[in-house]
KOLVEXVO-992704 format. One line per 10 residues: number of its first residue (from 1); for each residue x, y, z of C-alpha. Coordinates in nm, 4 decimals, always signed. Each point is the difference from the previous one (the first is absolute). Example, Ala and Ser with C-alpha at 12.3 -4.5 7.8 and 13.67 -1.06 7.14 Angstrom:
1> +1.2300 -0.4500 +0.7800  +0.1370 +0.3440 -0.0660
***
This chain:
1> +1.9266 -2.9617 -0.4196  -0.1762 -0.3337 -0.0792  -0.3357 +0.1151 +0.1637  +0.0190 +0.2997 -0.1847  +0.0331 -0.1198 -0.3594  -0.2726 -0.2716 +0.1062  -0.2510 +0.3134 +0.1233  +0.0776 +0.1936 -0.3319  -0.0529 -0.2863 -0.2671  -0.3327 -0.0798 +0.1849
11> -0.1091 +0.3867 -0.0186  +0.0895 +0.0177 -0.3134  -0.2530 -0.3041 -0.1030  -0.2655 +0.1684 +0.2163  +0.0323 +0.3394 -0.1887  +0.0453 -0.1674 -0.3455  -0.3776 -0.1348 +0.0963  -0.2181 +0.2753 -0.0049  +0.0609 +0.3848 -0.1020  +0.0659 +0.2766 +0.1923
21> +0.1740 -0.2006 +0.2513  +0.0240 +0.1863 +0.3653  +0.1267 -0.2566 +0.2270  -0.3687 -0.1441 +0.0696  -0.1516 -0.3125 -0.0014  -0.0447 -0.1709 -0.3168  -0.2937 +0.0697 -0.1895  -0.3382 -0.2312 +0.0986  -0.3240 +0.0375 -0.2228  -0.2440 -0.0042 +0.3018
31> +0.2569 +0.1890 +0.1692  +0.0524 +0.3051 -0.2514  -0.0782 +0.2885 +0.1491  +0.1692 -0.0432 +0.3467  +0.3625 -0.0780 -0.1600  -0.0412 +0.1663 -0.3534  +0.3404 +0.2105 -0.0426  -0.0205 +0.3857 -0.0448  +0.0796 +0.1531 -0.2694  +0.3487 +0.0856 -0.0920
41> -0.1375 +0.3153 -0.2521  +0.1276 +0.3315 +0.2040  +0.3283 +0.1591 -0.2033  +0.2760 +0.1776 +0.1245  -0.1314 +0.3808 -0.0729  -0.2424 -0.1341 +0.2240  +0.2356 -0.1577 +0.2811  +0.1866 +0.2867 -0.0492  -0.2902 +0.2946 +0.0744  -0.1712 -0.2074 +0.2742
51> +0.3261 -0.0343 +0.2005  -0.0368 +0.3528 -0.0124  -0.3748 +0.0615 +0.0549  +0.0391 -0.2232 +0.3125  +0.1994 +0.2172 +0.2027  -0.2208 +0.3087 -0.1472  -0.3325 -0.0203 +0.1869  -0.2205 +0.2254 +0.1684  +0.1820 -0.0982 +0.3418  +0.3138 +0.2092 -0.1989
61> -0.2467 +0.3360 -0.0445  -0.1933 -0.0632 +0.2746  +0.1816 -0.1188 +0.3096  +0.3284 +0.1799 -0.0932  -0.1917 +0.2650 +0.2014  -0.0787 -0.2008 +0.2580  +0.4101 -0.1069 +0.0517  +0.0531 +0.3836 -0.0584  -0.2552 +0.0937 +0.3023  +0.1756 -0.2712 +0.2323
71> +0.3694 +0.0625 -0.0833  +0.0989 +0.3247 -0.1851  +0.1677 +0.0496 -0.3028  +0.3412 -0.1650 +0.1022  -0.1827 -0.2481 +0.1854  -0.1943 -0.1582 -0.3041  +0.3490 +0.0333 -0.1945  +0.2122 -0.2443 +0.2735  -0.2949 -0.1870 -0.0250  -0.0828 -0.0638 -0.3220
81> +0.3073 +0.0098 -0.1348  +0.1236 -0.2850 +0.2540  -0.2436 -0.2369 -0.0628  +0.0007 +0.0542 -0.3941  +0.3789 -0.1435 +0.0760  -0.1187 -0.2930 +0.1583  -0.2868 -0.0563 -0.3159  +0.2747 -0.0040 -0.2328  +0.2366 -0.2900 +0.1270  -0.3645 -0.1557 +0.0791
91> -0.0293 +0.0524 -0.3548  +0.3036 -0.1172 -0.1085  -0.0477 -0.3377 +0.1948  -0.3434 -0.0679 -0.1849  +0.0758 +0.1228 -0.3045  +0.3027 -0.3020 +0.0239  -0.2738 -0.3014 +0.0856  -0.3078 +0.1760 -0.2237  +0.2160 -0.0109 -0.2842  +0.1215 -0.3323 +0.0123
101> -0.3114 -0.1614 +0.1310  -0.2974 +0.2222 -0.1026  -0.3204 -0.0997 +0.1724  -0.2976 +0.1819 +0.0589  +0.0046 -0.1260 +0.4064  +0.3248 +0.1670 -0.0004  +0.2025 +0.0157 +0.3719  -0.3055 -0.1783 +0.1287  +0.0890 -0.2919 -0.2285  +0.3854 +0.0702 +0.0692
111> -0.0995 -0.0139 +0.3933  -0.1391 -0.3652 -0.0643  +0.2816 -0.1019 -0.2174  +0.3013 +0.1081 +0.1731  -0.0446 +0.0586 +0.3535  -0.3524 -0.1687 +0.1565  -0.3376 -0.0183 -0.1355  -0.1197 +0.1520 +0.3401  +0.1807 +0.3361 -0.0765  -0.1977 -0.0078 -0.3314
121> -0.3044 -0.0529 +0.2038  +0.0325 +0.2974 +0.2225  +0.1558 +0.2305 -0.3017  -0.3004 -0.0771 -0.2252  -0.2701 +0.0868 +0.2160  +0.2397 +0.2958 +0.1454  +0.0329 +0.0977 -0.3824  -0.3515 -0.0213 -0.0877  -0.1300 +0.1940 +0.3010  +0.2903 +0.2614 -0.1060
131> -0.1505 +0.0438 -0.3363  -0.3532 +0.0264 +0.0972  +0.0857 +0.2647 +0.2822  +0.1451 +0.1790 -0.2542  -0.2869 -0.0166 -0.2218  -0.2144 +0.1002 +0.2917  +0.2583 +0.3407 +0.0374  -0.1117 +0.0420 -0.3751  -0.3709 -0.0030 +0.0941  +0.0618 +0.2298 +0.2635
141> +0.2263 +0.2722 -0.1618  -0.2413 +0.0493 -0.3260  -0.2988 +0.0125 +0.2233  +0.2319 +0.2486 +0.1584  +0.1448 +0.2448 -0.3429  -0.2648 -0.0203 -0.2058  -0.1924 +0.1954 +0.2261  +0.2516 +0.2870 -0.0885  -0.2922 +0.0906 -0.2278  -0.3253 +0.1596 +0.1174
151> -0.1904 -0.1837 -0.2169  +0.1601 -0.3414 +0.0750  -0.0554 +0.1309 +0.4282  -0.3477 -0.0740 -0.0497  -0.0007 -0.3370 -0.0502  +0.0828 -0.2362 +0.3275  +0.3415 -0.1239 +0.0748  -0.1712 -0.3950 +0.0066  -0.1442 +0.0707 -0.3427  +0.3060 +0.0595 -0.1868
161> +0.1556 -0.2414 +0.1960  -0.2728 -0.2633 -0.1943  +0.0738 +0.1723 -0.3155  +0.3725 -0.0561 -0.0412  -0.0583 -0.3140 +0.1577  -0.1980 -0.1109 -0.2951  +0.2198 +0.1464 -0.2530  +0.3066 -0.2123 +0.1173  -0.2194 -0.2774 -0.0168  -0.0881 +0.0837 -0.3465
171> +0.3977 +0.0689 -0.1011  +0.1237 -0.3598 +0.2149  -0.2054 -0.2228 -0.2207  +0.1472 +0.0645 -0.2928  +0.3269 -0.1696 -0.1415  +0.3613 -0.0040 +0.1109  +0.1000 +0.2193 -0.3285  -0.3543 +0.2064 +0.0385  +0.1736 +0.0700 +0.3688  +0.3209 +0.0641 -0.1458
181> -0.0807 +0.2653 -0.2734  -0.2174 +0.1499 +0.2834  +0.2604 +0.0751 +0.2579  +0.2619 +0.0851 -0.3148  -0.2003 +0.2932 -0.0473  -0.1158 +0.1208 +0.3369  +0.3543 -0.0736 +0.1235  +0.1402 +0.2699 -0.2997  -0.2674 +0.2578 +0.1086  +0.1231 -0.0320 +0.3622
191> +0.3215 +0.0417 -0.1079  -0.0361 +0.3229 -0.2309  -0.1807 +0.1273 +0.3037  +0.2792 -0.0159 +0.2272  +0.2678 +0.1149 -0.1805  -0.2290 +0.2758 -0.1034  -0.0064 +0.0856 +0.3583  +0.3038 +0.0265 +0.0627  +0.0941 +0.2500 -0.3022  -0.3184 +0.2079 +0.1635
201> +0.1518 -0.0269 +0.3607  +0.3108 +0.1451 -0.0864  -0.1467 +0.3252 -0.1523  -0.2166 +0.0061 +0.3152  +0.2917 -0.0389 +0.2138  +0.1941 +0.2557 -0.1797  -0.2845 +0.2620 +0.0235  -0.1017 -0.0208 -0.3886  -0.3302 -0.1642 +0.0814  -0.1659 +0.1633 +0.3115
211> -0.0320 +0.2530 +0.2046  +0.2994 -0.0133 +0.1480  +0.3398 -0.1664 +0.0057  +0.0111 -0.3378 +0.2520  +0.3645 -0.1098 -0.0206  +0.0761 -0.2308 +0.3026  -0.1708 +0.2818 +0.2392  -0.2513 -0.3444 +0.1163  +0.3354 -0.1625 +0.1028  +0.0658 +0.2828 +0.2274
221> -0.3603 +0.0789 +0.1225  -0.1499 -0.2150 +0.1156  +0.3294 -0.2428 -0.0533  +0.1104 -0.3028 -0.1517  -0.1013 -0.1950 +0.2582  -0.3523 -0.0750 +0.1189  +0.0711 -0.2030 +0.3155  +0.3458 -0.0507 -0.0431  +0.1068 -0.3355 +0.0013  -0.3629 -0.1477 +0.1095
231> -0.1949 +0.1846 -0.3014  +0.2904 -0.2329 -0.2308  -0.0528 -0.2866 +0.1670  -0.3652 +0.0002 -0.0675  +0.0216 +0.0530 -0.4181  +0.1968 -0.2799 +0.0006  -0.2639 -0.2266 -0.0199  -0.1892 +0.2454 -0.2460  +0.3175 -0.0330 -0.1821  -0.0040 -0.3610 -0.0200
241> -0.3382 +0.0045 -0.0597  +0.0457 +0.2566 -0.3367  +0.2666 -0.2377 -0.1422  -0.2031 -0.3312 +0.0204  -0.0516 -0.0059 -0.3769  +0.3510 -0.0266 -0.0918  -0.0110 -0.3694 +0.0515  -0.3075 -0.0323 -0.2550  +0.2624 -0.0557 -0.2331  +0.0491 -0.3774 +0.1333
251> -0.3933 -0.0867 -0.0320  -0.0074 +0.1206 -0.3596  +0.3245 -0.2162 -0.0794  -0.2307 -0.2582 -0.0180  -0.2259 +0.1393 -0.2501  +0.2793 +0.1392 -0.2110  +0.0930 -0.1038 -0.4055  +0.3545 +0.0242 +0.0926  +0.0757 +0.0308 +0.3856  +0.3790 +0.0242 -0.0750
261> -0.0011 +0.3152 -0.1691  -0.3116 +0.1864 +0.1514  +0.1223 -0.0692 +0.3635  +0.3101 +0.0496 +0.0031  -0.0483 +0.3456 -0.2300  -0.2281 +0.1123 +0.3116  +0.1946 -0.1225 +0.2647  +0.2912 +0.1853 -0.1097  -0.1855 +0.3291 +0.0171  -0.1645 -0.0117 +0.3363
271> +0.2968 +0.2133 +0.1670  -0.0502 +0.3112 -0.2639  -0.4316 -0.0172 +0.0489  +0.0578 -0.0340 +0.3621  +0.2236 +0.3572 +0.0055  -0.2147 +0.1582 -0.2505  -0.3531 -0.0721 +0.0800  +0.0300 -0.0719 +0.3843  +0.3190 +0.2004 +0.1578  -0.0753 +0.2530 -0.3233
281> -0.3747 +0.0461 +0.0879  +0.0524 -0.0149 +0.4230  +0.2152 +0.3140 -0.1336  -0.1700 +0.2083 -0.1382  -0.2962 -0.0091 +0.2226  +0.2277 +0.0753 +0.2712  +0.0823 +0.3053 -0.1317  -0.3147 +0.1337 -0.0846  -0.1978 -0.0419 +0.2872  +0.0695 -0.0204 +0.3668
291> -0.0374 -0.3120 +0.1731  -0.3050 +0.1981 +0.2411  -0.2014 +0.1070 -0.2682  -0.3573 -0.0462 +0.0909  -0.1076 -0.1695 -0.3363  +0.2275 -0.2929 +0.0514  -0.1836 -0.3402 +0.0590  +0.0710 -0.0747 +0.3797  -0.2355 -0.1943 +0.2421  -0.2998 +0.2371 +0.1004
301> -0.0374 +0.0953 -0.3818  -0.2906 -0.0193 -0.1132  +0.0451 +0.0762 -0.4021  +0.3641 -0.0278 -0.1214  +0.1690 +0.1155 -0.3008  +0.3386 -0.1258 -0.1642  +0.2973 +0.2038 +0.0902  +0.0347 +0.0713 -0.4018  -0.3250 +0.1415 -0.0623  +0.0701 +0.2264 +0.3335
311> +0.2895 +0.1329 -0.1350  -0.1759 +0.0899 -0.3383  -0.2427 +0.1766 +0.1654  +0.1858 +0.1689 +0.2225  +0.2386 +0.1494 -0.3066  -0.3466 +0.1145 -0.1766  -0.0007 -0.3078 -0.2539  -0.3825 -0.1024 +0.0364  -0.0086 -0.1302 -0.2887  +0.3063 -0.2418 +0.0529
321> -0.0723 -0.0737 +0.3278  -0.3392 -0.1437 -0.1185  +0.1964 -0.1911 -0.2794  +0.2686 -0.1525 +0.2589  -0.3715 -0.1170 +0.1844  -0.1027 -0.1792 -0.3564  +0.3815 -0.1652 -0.0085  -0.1097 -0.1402 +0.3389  -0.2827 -0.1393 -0.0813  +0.1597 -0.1871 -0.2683
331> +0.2481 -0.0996 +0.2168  -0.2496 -0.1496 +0.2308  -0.0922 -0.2443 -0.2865  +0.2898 -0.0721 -0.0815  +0.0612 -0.1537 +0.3253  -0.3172 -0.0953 +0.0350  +0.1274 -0.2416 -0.2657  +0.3072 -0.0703 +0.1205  -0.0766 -0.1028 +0.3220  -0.2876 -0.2206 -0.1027
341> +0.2422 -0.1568 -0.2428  +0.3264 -0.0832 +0.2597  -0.3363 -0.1341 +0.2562  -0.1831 -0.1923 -0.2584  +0.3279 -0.1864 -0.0896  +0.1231 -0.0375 +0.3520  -0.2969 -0.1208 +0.1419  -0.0046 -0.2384 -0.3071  +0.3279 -0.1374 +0.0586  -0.1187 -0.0902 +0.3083
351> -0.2853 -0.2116 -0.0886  +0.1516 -0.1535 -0.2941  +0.2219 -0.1669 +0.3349  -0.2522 -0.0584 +0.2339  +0.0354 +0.3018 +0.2412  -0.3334 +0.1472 -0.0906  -0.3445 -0.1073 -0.1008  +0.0275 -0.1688 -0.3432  -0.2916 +0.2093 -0.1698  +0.2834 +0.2704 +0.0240
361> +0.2017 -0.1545 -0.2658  -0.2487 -0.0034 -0.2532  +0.0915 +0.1896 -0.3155  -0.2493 +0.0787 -0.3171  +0.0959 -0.0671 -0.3321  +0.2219 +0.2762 -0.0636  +0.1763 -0.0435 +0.2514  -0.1353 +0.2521 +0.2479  -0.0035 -0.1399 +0.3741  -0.3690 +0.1852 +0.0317
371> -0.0803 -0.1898 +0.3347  +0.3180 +0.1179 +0.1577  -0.0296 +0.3335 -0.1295  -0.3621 +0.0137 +0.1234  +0.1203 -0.1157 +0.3711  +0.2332 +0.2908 -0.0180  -0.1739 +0.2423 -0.0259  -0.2912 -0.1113 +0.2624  +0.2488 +0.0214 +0.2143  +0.1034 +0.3587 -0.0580
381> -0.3450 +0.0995 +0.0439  +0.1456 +0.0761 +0.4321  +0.0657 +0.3367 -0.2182  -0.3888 +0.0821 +0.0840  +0.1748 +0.0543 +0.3562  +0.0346 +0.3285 -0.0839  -0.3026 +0.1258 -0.0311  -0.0904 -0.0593 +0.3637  +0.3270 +0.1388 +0.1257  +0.2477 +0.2977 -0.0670
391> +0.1629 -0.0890 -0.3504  +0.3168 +0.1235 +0.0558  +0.0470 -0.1899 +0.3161  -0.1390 -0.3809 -0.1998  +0.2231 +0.1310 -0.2921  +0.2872 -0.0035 +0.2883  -0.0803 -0.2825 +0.1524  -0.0658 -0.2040 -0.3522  +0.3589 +0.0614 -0.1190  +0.1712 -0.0645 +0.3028
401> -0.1427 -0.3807 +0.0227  +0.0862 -0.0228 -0.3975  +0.3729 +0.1489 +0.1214  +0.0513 -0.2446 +0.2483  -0.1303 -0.3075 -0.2692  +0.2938 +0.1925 -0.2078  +0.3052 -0.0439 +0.2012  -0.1344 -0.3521 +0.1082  -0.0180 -0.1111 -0.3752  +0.3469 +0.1744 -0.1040
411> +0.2010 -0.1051 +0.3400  +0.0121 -0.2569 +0.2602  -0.0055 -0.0219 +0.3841  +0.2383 -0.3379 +0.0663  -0.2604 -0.1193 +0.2675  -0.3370 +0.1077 -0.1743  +0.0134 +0.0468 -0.3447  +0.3346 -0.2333 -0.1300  -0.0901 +0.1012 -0.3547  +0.0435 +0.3315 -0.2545
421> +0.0891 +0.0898 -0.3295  +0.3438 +0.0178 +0.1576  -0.0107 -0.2880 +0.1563  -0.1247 -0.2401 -0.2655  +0.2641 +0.1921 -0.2398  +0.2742 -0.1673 +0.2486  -0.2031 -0.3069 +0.0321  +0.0090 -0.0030 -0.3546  +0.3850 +0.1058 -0.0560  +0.0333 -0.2924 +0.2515
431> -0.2123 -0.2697 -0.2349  +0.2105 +0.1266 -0.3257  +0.3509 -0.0965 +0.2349  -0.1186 -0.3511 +0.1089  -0.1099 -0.0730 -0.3376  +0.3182 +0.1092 -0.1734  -0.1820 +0.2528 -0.2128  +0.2253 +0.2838 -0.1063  -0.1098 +0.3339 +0.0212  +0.0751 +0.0617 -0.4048
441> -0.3298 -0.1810 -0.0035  -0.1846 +0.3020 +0.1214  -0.1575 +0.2206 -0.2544  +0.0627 +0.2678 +0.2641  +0.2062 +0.0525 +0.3377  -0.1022 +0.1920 +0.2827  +0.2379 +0.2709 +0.0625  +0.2410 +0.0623 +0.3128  -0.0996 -0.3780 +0.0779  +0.0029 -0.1211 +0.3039
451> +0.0744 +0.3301 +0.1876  -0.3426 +0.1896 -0.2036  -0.2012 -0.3286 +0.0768  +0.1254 -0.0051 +0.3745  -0.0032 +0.3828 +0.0809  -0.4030 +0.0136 -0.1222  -0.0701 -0.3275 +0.2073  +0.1758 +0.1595 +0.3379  -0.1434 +0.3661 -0.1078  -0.3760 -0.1778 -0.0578
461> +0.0248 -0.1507 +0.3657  +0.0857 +0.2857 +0.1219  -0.2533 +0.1795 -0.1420  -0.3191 -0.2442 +0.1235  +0.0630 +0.1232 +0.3693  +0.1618 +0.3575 -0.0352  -0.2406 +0.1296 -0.1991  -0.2887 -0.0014 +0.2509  +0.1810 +0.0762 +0.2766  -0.1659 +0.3353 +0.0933
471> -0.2636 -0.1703 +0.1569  +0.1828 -0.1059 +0.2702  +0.0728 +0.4342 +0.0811  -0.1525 +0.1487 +0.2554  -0.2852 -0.0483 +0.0338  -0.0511 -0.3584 -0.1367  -0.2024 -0.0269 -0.2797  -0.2288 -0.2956 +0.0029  -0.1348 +0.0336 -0.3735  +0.3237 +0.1116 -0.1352
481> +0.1397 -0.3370 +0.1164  -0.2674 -0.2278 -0.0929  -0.0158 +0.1806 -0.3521  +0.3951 -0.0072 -0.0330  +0.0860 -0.3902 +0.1338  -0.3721 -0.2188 -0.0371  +0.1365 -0.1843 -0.3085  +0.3158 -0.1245 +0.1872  -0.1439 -0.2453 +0.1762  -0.2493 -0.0775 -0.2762
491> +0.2857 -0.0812 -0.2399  +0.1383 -0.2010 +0.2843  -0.3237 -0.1792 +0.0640  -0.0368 -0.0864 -0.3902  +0.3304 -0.1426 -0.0175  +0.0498 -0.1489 +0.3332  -0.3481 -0.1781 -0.0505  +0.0432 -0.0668 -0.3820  +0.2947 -0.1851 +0.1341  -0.1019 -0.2418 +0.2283
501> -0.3457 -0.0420 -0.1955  +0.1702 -0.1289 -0.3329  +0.3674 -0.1224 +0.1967  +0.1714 +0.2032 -0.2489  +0.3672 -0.0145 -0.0254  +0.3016 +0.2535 -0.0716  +0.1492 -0.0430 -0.3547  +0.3527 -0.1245 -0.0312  +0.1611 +0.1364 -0.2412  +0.1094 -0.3348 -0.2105
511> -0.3747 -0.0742 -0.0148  -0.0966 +0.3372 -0.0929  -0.2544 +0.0512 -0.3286  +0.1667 +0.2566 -0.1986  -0.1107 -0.1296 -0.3526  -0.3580 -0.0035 -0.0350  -0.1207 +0.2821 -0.1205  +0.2380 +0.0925 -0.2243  -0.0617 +0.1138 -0.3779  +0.1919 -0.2508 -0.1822
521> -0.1766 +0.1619 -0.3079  +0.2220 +0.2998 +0.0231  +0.3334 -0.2086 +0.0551  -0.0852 -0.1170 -0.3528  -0.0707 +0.3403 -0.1507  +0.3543 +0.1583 +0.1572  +0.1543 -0.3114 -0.1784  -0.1494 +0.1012 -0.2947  +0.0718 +0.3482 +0.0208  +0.3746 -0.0300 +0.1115
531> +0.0624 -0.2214 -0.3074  -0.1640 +0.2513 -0.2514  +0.1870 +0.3276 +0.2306  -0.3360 +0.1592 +0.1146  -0.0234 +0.0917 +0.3024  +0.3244 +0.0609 +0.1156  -0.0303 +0.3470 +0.0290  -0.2907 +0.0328 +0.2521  +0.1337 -0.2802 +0.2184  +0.3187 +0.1835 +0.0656
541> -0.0891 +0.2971 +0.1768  +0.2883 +0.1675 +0.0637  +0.0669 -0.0031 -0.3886  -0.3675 +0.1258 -0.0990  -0.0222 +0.3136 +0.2765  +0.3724 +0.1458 -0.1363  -0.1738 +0.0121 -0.3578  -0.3348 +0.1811 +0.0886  -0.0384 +0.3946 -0.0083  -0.0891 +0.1342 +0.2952
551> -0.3971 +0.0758 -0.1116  +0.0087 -0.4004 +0.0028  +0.1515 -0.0426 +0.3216  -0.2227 +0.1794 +0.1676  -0.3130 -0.1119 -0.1781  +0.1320 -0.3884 +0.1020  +0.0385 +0.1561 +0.4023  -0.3645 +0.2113 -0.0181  -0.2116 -0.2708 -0.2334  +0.2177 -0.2710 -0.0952
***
């Protein structure tokens, strides 16, 4: 208890000392620009909407139909809906740290702090490349749909890969709130869009919009099942892939006015956006087209569509289905921006600490990281793969390395990986006990803790190895594995080598560093507010959800 009172009265010196605090090295004048702080500027409409435009990218319109193609109707739904249940207690165990201690490295930094700088190491770079994979998937899917057009046909795949390439550039240079406003808007488009969808898909369904009436007749013929339980096996990685923006909410913690009410306000509706946008949307597809139909994206393609746009077209809505194509695009720039962000500020992180070149850490005078940023996206040029190959089979083999970098960075194999969001939430749970820190401290809990917490670390593990089993079937599929398993032993050899390189040591939980970082600033406002009685209302919950109308409850599920 002694060490930790020590460690908090000298953070608190170190933040009183320069503005913007973010747990980084104090401020040097020759220094500036490689340990400036961000900006704390983004508010919590903003939080709020790009919690939700993270899990609503072009991967969610676009390789949907790919997981429908591989595993059927009620394959994508077992799918999808199981690993949106392990998100949410992943969720639930960030949202708990990110709230308390909101940093802009985020479980990287936790890795460092409570279990072994190694893990943080391996989980940065593993992170990073995750991001700009991703970003890569959002190169190749608008080079893919905006080709829906015959006028945008003409022009070459590489070209528009260059042109959106440039205008993320253009959009990642600007300010934290610039970014913010941005994706508060796109993010509200995308989600009008959807639910528009669905209202559309049920007349179709129904036989109101169409030639004809569909029902569940796809479920029947050709069946709910692609490949049985192989075709579900293999959209679990797409799954995990599709949900990788959820955790976005933990990066922008750090760049948050007030992390204790944005965060926690978003973390609390990640199980309703989950079954509405994801389980909702793998619905509805599934019933209105069959999991064979020769449009889908599947390896061999060589133009692909999104499964929404096919739909529209094939109820005689031309017009929407060309208007569900201009949703996509937007989407694709929203994300765009989203996963330059969460790499930019990961890849930051990491050489603010010394585990990557310095010139990385170098921020501009509003606070934009525009080295790291340009790095990034560099890096996600390997989307020009696709124009010398089949698209839909690089669009394939793209998300499935991103998938993998998922269920590394949100589990943990005990002899590879020793470090997730899980795992540093019960590292940290741990640090709070040695230190006599009682959980009324929190500003929130993690639900169902420890058995969440523990059944998304065992289900993660599980996950790493099952879900590219199928290319050990007969016969053996050489690519399949390499594509499915080559970051294993990569993690492994960043950690493993990290480790003996630097002598790095576990983190007991007496000397663990659960204070710096935190926003002492806002312990002074909630004094201020409980003594004049503001406040009081939105902290408790409970109290503030039994006195909204039901228009309000579900705007604060949908938007926030």
């Amino acid at each position: 208890m002694a060490a930790g009172k020590e460690a908090q009265t000298t953070v608190k010196d170190d933040m009183g000392s320069r503005p913007n605090g973010d747990g980084l090295p104090p401020l040097d004048d020759g220094e500036v620009p490689y340990s400036a702080p961000l900006h704390r500027k983004l508010k919590s409409r903003h939080i709020q909407m790009i919690a939700i435009g993270g899990i609503i990218g072009p991967g969610l319109f676009v390789g949907s139909g790919n997981a429908l193609h591989l595993a059927g109707p009620a394959g994508i739904l077992i799918s999808f809906s199981l690993v949106g249940i392990i998100v949410f207690f992943v969720m639930q165990s960030l949202g708990e740290v990110a709230t308390l201690i909101p940093v802009s490295g985020s479980f990287t930094e936790y890795a460092s702090r409570f279990v072994d700088d190694s893990l943080s190491f391996a989980l940065g770079w593993a992170y990073w490349y995750l991001w700009v994979t991703v970003l890569a998937n959002e190169y190749n899917a608008i080079s893919l749909v905006i080709r829906y057009w015959a006028g945008a046909a003409v022009v070459p795949q590489w070209a528009w890969i260059i042109i959106f390439w440039l205008i993320f550039v253009g959009f990642s240079m600007f300010g934290i709130l610039a970014y913010g406003e941005v994706e508060f808007w796109l993010s509200l488009i995308k989600v009008i869009a959807i639910i528009v969808f669905f209202i559309v898909s049920i007349f179709i369904s129904a036989g109101a919009i169409g030639p004809q009436k569909i029902g569940f007749k796809y479920w029947n013929d050709p069946g709910a099942f692609a490949d049985s339980i192989n075709g579900v096996a293999r959209t679990f990685v797409i799954a995990g892939t599709l949900y990788a923006g959820t955790e976005m909410v933990g990066i922008t913690a750090g760049e948050a006015g007030n992390p204790r009410r944005a965060v926690p306000r978003a973390i609390r509706q990640v199980f309703w956006r989950i079954l509405i946008f994801y389980v909702g949307m793998m619905f509805f597809i599934g019933i209105l087209l069959p999991w064979n139909d020769p449009d889908l994206l599947s390896a061999g393609a060589k133009t692909a569509a999104s499964p929404l746009t096919i739909a529209l077209s094939n109820a005689g809505i031309n017009a929407g289905a060309s208007l569900i194509n201009a949703v996509i695009v937007i989407a694709v720039i929203s994300a765009g921006n989203s996963s330059l962000y969460v790499a930019s500020r990961t890849i930051l992180f990491m050489a603010r600490n010394g585990k990557a070149p310095k010139i990385l850490g170098k921020v501009n005078r509003s606070g934009v990281p525009w080295v790291a940023l340009l790095f990034s996206n560099l890096f996600a040029c390997i989307a020009f793969l696709s124009v010398s190959d089949s698209a839909g089979t690089v669009y394939e083999a793209l998300i499935t390395l991103s998938g993998v970098a998922t269920f590394i960075t949100t589990s943990s194999h005990t002899s590879a990986n020793r470090a997730t969001i899980c795992l540093v939430h019960i590292r940290f749970r741990a640090g709070l006990a040695a230190q006599s820190q009682p959980l009324s401290g929190l500003p929130f809990t993690a639900l169902w803790y420890p058995y969440g917490t523990y059944l998304a670390f065992a289900a993660n593990v599980f996950l790493i190895f099952f879900q590219g089993y199928t290319a050990f079937l007969n016969p053996f599929s050489a690519k399949d594995f390499v594509i499915n398993y080559i970051l294993l032993p990569v993690f492994v050899i960043l950690l493993v080598g990290y480790k003996v390189w630097k002598k790095t040591k576990w983190v007991k939980a007496a000397e663990m560093d659960i204070w710096t970082g935190r926003r002492t600033d806002l312990d002074d406002e909630k004094k201020r507010e409980d003594v004049e009685g503001l406040g009081r209302a939105e902290d408790d919950g409970e109290r503030t959800w039994r006195k909204k109308g039901w228009l309000k409850k579900v705007k604060n599920v949908v938007i926030g």
